[in-house]
N, C-alpha and C positions, 0 to 999 in steps of 0.2 A: 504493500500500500504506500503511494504517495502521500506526504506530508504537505500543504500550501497553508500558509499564513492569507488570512481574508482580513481586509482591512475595509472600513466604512459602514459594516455591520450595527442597526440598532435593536433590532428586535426581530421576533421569529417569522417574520414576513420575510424580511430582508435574507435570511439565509434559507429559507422555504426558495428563496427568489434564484440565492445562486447554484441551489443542488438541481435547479430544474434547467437553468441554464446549459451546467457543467453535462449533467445527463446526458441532455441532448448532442453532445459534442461526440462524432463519428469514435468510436473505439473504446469508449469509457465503457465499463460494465456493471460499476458501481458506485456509488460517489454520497458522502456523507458530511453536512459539514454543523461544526458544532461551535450556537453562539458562546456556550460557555466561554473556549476556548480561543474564537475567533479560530479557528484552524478547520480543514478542510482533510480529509480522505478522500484519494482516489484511486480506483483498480482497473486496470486496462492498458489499452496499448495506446491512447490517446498522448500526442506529444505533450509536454510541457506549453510549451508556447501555445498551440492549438485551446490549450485547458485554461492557463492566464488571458487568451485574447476572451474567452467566452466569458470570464467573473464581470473584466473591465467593460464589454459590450452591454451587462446587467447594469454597471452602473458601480461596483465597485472594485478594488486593487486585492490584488495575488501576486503572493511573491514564494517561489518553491522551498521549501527546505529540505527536501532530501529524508533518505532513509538515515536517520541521526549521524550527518555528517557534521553538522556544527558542536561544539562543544558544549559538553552537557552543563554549565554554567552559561554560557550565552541562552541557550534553550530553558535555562530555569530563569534567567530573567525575561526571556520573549511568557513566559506565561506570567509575570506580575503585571498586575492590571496599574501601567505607567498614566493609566489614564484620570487616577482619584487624588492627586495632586491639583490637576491643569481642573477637575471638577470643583474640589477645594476652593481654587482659587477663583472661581467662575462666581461660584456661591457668593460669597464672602462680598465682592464688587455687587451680586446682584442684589443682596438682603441690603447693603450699605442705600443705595438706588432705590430700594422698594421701601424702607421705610423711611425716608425722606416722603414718598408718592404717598403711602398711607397716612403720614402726617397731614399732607394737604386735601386729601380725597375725602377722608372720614375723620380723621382727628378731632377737626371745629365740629363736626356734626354730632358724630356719636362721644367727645368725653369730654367737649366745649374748652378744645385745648387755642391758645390766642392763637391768633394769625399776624402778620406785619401789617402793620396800616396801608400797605399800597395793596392789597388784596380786598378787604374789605369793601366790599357790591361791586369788586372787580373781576366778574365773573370769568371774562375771555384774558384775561392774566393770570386765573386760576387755571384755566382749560389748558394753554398753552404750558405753564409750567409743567403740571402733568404728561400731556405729551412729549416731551422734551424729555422728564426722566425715564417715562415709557421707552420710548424709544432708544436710554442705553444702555436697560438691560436686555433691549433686542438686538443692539448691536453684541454685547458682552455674550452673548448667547446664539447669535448667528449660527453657530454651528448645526441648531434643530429647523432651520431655513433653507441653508444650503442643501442639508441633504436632504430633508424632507421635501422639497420641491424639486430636485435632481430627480429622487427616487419617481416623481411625480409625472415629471417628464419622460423617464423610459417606463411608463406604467407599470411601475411595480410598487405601491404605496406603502410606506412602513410607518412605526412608530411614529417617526420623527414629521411626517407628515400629518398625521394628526394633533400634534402640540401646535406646528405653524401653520395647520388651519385655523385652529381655535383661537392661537394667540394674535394672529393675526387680522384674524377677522374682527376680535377684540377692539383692536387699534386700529384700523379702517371704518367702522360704523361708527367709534368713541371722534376720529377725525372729521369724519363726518358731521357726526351733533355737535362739532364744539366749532365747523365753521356756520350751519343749519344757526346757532344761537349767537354768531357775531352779527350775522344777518338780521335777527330776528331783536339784538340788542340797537343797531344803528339804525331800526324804526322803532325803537322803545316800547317795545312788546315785552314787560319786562315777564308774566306769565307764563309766554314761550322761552322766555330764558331759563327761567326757575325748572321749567320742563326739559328742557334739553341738556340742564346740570345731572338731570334723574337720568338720563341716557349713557353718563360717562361712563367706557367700562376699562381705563387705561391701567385702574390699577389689579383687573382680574387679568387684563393680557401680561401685566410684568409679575403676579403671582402665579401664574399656570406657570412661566418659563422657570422661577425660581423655585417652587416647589419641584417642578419635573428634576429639574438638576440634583437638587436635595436627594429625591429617589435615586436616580443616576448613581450621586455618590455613595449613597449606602448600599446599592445593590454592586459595585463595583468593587468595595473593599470586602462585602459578604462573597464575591465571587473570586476574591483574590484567595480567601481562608480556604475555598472547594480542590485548590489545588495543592494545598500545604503539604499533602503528603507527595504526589509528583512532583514537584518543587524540590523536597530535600531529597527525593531518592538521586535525582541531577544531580545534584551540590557534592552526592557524597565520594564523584568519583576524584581521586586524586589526582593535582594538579603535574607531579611530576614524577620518576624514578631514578632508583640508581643501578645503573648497567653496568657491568664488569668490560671495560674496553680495551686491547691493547694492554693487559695485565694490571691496569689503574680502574679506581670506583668514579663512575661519572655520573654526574647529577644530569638527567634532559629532561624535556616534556614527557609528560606520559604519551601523547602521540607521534613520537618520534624511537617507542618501542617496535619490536619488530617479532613475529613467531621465530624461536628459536634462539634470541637474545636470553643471556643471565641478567640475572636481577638480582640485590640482596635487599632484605628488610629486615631494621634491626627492631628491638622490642618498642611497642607505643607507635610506630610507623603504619601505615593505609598499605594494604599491599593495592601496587599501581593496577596490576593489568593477571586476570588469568592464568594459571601456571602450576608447576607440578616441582615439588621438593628435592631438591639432588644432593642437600647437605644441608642439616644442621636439624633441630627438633625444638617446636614451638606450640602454646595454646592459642591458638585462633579463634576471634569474636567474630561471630559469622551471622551477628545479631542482625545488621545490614539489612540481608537479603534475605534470613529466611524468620526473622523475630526471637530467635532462639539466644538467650542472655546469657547461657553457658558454654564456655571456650569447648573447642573441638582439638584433642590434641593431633600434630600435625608431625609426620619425618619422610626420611627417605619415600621418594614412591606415589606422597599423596598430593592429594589437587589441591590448590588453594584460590581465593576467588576474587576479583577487581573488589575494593572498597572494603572487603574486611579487614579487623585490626590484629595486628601482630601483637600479639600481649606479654610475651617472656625468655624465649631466645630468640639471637641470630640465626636465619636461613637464610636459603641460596638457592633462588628457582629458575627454572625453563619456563620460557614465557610462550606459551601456547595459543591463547586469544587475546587477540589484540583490540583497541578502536568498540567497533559498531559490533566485532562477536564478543565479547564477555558477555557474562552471565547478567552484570550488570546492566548492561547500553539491551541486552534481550530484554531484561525486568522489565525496563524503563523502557520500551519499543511498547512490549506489550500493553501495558499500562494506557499508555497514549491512543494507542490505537484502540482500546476499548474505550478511551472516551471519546474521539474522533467515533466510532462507530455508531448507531442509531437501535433503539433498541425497539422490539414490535408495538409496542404499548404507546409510542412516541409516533405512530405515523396516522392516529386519528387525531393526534392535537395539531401535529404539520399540516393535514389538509383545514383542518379549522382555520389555522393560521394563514396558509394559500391566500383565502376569501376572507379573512376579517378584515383588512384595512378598507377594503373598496365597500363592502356589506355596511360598514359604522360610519363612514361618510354618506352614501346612500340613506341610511337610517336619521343623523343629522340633518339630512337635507328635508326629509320627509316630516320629520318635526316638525322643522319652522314651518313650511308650508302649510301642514294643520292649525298650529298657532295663528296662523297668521290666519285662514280660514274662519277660523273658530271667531276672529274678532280680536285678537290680544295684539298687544302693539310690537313694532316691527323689534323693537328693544327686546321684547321679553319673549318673542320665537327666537331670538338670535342667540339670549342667552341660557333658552333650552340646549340650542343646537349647538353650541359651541360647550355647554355641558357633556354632551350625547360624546360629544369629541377627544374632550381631555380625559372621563373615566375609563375610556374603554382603551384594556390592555392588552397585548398581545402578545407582552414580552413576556407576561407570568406564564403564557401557555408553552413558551418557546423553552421556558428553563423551566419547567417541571419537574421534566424527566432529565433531560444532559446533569443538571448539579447533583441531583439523587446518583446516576450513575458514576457520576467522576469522585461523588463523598466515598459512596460503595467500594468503587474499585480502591481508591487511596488506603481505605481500611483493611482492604485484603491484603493490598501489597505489603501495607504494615505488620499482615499476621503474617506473611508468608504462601496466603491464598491470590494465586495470580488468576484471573479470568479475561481470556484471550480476545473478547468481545461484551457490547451491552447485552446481546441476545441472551447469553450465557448467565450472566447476571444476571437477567429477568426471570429464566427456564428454570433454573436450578430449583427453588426453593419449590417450584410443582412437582417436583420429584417425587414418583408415590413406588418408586422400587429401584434399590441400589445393589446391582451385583459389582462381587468383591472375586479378585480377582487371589487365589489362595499365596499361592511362594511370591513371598516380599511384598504384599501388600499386608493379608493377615499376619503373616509369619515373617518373620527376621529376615528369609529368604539366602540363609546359610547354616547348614546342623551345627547343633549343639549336641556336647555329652549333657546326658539327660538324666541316664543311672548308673552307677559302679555297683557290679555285684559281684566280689570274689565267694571262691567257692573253697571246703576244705580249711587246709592252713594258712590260702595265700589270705593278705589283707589289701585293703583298697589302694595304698602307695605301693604295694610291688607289682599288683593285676595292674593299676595305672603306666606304672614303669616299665612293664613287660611291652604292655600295648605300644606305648610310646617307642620305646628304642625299636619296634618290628613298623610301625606306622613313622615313622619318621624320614625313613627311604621311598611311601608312596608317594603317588601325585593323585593319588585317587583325593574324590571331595569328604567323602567319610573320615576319610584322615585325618583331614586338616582340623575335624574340630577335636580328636584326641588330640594331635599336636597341639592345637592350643592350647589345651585345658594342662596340657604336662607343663607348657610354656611358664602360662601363666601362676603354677605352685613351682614351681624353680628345679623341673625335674631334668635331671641330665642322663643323657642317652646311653645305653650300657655299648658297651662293644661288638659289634655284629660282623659275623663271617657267612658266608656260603648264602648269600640274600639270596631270596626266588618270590616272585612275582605270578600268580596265577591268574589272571584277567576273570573279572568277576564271579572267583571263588574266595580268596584268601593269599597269604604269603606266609612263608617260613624262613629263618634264618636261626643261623648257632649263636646263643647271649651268651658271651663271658664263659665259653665249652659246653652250653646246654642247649640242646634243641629245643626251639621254638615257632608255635604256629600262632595266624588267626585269623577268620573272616567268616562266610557263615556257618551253618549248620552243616552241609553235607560234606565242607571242605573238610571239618573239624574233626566230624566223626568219621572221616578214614585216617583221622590221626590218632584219635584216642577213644579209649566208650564214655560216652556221654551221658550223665543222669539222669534219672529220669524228671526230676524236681528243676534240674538243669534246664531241660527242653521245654516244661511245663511253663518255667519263667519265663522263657524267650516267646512262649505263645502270648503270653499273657502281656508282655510287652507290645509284641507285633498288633494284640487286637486293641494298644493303644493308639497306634498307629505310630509305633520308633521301631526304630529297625536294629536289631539285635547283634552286636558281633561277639561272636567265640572266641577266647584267648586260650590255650595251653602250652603249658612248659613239662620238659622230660617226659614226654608222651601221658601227660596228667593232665584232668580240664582246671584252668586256673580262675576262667568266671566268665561273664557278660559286660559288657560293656554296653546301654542302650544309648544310640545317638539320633537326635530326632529334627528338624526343622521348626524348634518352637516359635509360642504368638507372642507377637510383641505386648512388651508390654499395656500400650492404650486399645489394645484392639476390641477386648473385651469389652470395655467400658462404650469406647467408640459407637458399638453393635446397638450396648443397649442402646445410646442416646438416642440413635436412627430410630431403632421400636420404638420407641418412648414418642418419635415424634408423629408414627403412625406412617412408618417407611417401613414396607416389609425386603428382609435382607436377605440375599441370595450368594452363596456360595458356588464360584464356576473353579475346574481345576482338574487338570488332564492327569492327576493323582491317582491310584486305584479307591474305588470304593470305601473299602472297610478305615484306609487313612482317613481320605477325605470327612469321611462322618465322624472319625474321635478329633477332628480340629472344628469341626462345623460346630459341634457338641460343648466344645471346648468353650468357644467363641458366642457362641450364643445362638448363630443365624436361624432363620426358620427355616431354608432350604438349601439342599446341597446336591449339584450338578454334577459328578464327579467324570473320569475318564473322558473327558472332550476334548479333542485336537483346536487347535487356533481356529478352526474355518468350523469346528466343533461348537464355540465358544460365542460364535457371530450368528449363528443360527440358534441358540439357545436364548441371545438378547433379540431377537424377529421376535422371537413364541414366548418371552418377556414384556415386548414391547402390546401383545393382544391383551395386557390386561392392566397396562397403564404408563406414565410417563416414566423410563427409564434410564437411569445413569450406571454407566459401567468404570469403576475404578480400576486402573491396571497399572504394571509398570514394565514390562516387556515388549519383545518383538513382536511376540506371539498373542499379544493385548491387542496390539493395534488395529485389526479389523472389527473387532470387538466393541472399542474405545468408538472409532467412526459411525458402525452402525447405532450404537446406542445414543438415547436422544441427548444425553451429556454426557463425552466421555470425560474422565477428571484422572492424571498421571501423578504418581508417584513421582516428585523431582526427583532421587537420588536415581529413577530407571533410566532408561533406555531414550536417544534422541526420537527414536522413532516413534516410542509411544508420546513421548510429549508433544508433538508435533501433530499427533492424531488426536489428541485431546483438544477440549474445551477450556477447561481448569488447569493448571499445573501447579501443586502442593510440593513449595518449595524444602517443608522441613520433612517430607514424607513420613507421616503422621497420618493414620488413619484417623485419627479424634479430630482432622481438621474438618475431615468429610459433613458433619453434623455442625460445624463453625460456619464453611461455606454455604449450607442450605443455610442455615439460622441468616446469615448478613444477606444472604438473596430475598427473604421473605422479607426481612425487616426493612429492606433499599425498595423491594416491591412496594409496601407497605405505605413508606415515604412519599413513591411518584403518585400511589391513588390518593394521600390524603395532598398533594400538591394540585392535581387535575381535580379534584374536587373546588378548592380552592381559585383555581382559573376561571374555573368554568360556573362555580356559583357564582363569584363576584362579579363577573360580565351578566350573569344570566341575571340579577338584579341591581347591580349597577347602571347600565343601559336605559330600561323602562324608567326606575327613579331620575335619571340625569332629563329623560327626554319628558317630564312632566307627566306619568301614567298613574303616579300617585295621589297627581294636586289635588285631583276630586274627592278622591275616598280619604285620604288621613290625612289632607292639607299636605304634604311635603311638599316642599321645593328645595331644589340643590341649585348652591349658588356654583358658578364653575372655576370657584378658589377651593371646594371643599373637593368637588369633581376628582382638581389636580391632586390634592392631597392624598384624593384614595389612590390615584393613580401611583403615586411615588412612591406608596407601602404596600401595594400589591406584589410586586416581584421581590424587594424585598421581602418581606412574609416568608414565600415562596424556597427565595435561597437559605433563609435564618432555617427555619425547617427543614432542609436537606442537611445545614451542619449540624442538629439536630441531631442525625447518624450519627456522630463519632461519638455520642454516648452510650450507644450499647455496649455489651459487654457479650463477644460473638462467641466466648467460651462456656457463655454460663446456659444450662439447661432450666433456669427458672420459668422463661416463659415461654417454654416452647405448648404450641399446641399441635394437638394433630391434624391432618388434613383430608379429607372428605377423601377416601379409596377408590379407585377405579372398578372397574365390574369385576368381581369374587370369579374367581374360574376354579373350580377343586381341580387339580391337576396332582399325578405324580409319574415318577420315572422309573423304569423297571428296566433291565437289560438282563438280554437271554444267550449263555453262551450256545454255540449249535457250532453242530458237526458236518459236515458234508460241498458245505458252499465251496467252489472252485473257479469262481467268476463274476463278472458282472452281471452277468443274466442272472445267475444265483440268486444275489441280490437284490434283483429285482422284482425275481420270483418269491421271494421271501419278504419283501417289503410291501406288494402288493397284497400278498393275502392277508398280511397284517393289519392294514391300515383299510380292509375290507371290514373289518371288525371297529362296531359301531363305537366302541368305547375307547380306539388307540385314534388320537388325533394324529400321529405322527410317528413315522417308525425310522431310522437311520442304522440302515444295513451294511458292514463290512467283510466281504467275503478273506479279507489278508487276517483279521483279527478274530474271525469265524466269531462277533455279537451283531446283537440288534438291540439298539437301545430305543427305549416305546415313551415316547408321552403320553398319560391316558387323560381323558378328559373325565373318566367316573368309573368306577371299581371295576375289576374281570381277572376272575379265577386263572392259578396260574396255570392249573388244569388247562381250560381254553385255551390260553396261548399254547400250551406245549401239543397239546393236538394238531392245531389249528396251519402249526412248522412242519410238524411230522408225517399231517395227510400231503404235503407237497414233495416227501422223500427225504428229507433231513431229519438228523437227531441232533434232540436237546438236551446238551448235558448239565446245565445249570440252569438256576433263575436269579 
């Protein structure tokens, strides 16, 4: 996605105006642009230039920035709103101007404040002074002229066209009666003069402009707070490094780093850019980018990341991503472009917004003319209509939704919840079924020792040390977590001779001149007889789903060792928050059976998927997706068509590029317990935009009728069009103060979560049949068909290489029936 900077933006007309522009421009495919931000998305092949000449043809300026090629500092001050200073001081010149005007306008009338002796029954010196001050807070304010009558000109009406309707029309009829009364005073009508004083409206046209500015300013510094968190995630990349050059430490830019340069960062230093440790060992504050306040210890081997802090030795890194790929300048890419993005909910206020400028002048004009019909004098249809004009806003409808999603996203990136678009922020929290993807989402996603059991005289330091010095030669992955676990109690390797290696049996070697075996069961027992309490254990293990190795020494069994793939620690917890919040949670995982259920079990889930291939896993979230909105959490290769089909995928950061990439969401501290944070900040940012479009669209919806006089008859109301401006100026504020609003939740806490109204109950469960005989695809086919003939199997997936058929049912059937059902087509069924 292209980045463009929109300049001359007032309200949600005006950028309604240039995404329809940009649209139209031959190549574009997509194009999104947000007044938040004043910044512009676009996707396609459409040129640059082709894309700026279409903003400027609208009627306002584009200027490209690039896929984050300017410096993440220049770019954190293009999003400070430089414009509540020059409003500041607009103000301040206008209020000075306006109550001068209100001294001479009502002062003497309403609080019988004196006047100079040269005014006194000097009414057309009264008039003129007025106009005169009028006049320079519309010069001091020009700004809502210029553009508002530009916009006017290439027929695209915006805000700013309705303030220098109103205020203008103010000060042309107020001109008017005050030359109507020089007239009417130099034939001494002095009646008619007294009447055409009633007529001034100079000081509602220099109160609409300074009131509007007022709004201005306050929605401008409320909109500057919406970015605070993209703002400092910019700030945090460091300015420079120190590269190892020519055998001397040199200080450069950080973008004058390169892939494959050394770098050193000493302790309390930013690391500059991306990179992997080649010497020295540190704790790393990696709070940055994923929220996490506790140092990650760091050495030889491990990555470290642009902007986190070195906090206690010297290292020495290989610089890997540079510039626009760190992990960083991605954060902050993604970020942006979910607020540049547009989110579904946001495209019935845009067409609202289309038609509201031309619709509210139309409606003003219609006023007067009834007024004026009706008999009321031309004064008082004017200052209906010029009412009708200043309430009605179009900005609150424009930033309903952009501030709620730009607060949202800033909160996530804060937790570490990144969401790749508005969509996705919106979608989430509809989430009524989350499957979980098992190894490294639920689980650690590397074995742990789990049990030591020696047997006999040995004890658990010598079966550990046994295992260890025989496991310390594999490269097998079961090994690695004995080696650890030896590592980690300070166990040193005994001596080994005549090593052997059996590929998924076991290995044996001579300790210290004793033979030594270990690995599984059958390995074992053609080395020594095995107990029978022995074996009993290792079932009893297996039906927890850890997988059992056999140690002995001097042809003696010395124990079990169980090592398992355990759950992390938040996973459980995580599981229930989802139940809790009336998510039901599904367990997918190409595991066998009988594991998958003691971790399903483990964990809490209500259902579990087990033995599914990746293209297994993608068709399991289709026949997820029939009974309601789905999001699939993964962190693999083998996730990723998964992650795509599912209606949010959401990636484990510490996985795989490829599944992050396929995802929606990226959880950058890989944390299942975020999954329940991110729905929780999606509802409560949903939450935010309905009670914002509520607020848009009531206050227009009786704003409007009050302004144009619908009330005068029934409860006397009339709105002068000072009070008009007023509301106008706290409208959009309102609006954004309530989106920052968001940053008080607390997206960890499960206080108020509620549940959410279920998709259609479907009883479903899965039954898989081993069979004997299939030799083909036709097999398969033959066997799939009679299957799914049967009224109660929704769906049958037949493999003739793996001789199963795994059966969706949609309501109960005997396992009887299936096993006939295979067997009248000439197969046998050796399991269910």
């Amino acid at each position: 996605m292209e980045q463009y900077e929109i300049t001359g933006m007032s309200c949600a007309a005006c950028s309604s105006r240039v995404e329809k522009a940009v649209s139209k421009v031959e190549g574009v495919t997509s194009c999104s642009v947000s007044l938040l931000t004043n910044s512009m998305g676009v996707e396609g092949s459409a040129s640059a230039e082709d894309i700026i000449s279409a903003v400027k043809n609208a009627g306002y300026g584009a200027k490209r920035l690039g896929a984050f090629k300017e410096k993440s500092s220049d770019a954190a001050d293009r999003l400070e709103y430089n414009e509540t200073p020059a409003l500041k001081r607009r103000l301040i010149a206008s209020l000075g101007f306006l109550l001068v005007l209100m001294y001479f306008s009502m002062g003497h009338m309403m609080w019988n404040m004196p006047l100079p002796p040269f005014f006194n029954d000097n009414h057309v010196a009264m008039g003129l002074v007025q106009l005169l001050l009028t006049a320079a807070v519309m010069v001091i304010n020009q700004k809502f002229f210029i553009s508002g009558f530009k916009s006017l000109l290439h027929k695209s009406p915006n805000m700013d066209t309705l303030v220098a309707l109103g205020a203008g029309a103010s000060f042309v009829y107020s001109t008017y009666a005050l030359f109507a009364m020089t007239s009417a005073q130099s034939h001494g009508d002095s009646d008619a003069v007294m009447g055409y004083m009633h007529e001034f409206y100079f000081e509602s046209g220099a109160m609409i402009l300074a009131l509007i500015t007022l709004g201005k300013m306050l929605e401008a510094r409320s909109k500057g707070k919406t970015t605070d968190a993209l703002k400092s995630l910019m700030r945090l990349s460091p300015k420079t490094a120190v590269i190892e050059k020519e055998g001397a430490q040199v200080t450069v830019g950080v973008e004058q780093v390169r892939p494959g340069d050394i770098f050193v960062v000493r302790p309390g230093e930013n690391i500059p850019v991306d990179g992997i440790v080649i010497d020295g060992e540190s704790a790393v504050n990696e709070a940055a980018l994923t929220g996490e306040s506790i140092p990650i210890d760091k050495s030889e081997g491990d990555s470290v990341s642009a902007a986190t802090v070195n906090q206690s030795g010297f290292i020495r890194c290989r610089a890997t991503k540079v510039g626009e790929d760190t992990t960083l300048s991605q954060i902050i890419k993604m970020v942006s472009d979910a607020a540049s993005s547009k989110a579904p909910i946001a495209k019935a206020a845009d067409r609202v917004s289309g038609i509201f400028v031309p619709a509210v002048i139309a409606i003003a004009a219609v006023t007067m003319l009834i007024w004026l019909l009706v008999g009321k004098s031309a004064g008082f249809a004017l200052a209906r209509g010029i009412s009708v004009l200043v309430i009605s806003c179009p900005c609150a409808l424009g930033l309903a939704t952009p501030v709620a999603i730009m607060v949202g996203n800033g909160i996530g990136a804060k937790n570490g919840i990144l969401f790749k678009n508005a969509a996705s922020l919106e979608e989430t929290g509809k989430v009524q079924i989350v499957a979980l993807d098992k190894t490294g989402t639920i689980t650690q996603g590397e074995p742990k020792v789990t049990d030591i059991i020696p047997y006999g005289d040995i004890s658990e330091n010598e079966l550990l040390s046994i295992a260890y010095s025989l496991e310390i030669k594999s490269e097998h992955p079961l090994a690695k977590a004995i080696i650890k676990r030896g590592e980690a109690l300070g166990l040193k390797a005994k001596e080994a001779s005549e090593f052997k290696a059996l590929p998924g049996n076991g290995l044996s070697a001579v300790l210290e001149g004793k033979p030594a075996a270990g690995g599984n069961l059958s390995f074992i027992s053609s080395k020594t007889n095995l107990p029978q309490e022995l074996t009993a254990k290792a079932q009893e293990l297996a039906n927890e789903g850890k997988t059992p190795l056999f140690f002995g020494i001097e042809d003696k069994p010395a124990g079990i060792i169980a090592v398992a793939d355990v759950i992390k620690e938040d996973s459980t917890g995580a599981v229930k928050e989802l139940k809790d919040m009336g998510i039901r949670v599904v367990m997918l995982t190409g595991d066998n059976e009988r594991t998958a259920k003691t971790i399903g079990k483990a964990a809490g889930v209500d259902e579990v998927i087990a033995e599914v291939l990746p293209d297994g896993k993608e068709s399991a979230i289709q026949s997820l997706k029939e009974k309601g909105k789905v999001a699939m959490v993964g962190d693999g290769i083998n996730d990723a068509p998964a992650l795509t089909c599912a209606d949010i995928g959401i990636a484990i950061g510490a996985g795989t590029d490829v599944a992050i990439d396929a995802a929606d969401i990226v959880l950058m501290k890989s944390r299942l317990s975020d999954v329940p944070s991110a729905i929780r900040l999606s509802r409560a940012t949903l939450r935010n935009i309905h009670e914002n479009l509520f607020w848009a669209f009531i206050y227009n919806i009786i704003g409007i009728p009050l302004a144009a006089g619908a009330f005068i008859s029934l409860f006397g109301w009339e709105l002068n069009p000072m009070f008009g401006a007023a509301a106008m100026s706290l409208s959009s504020f309102c609006v954004v103060t309530n989106a920052i609003r968001l940053n008080l939740i607390n997206i960890k806490s499960p206080r108020r979560d509620k549940k959410i109204k279920k998709g259609k109950e479907v009883n479903t469960m899965t039954k898989t049949m081993k069979i004997e005989g299939m030799m083909c695809a036709h097999c398969e086919a033959r066997v799939k068909q009679c299957l799914e003939a049967l009224e109660q199997v929704k769906e049958a997936e037949v493999s003739h290489k793996t001789g199963t058929a795994k059966l969706t049912l949609g309501a109960s059937v005997s396992d009887d029936v299936l096993k006939q059902t295979v067997e009248d087509q000439g197969y046998k069924v050796l399991s269910m």
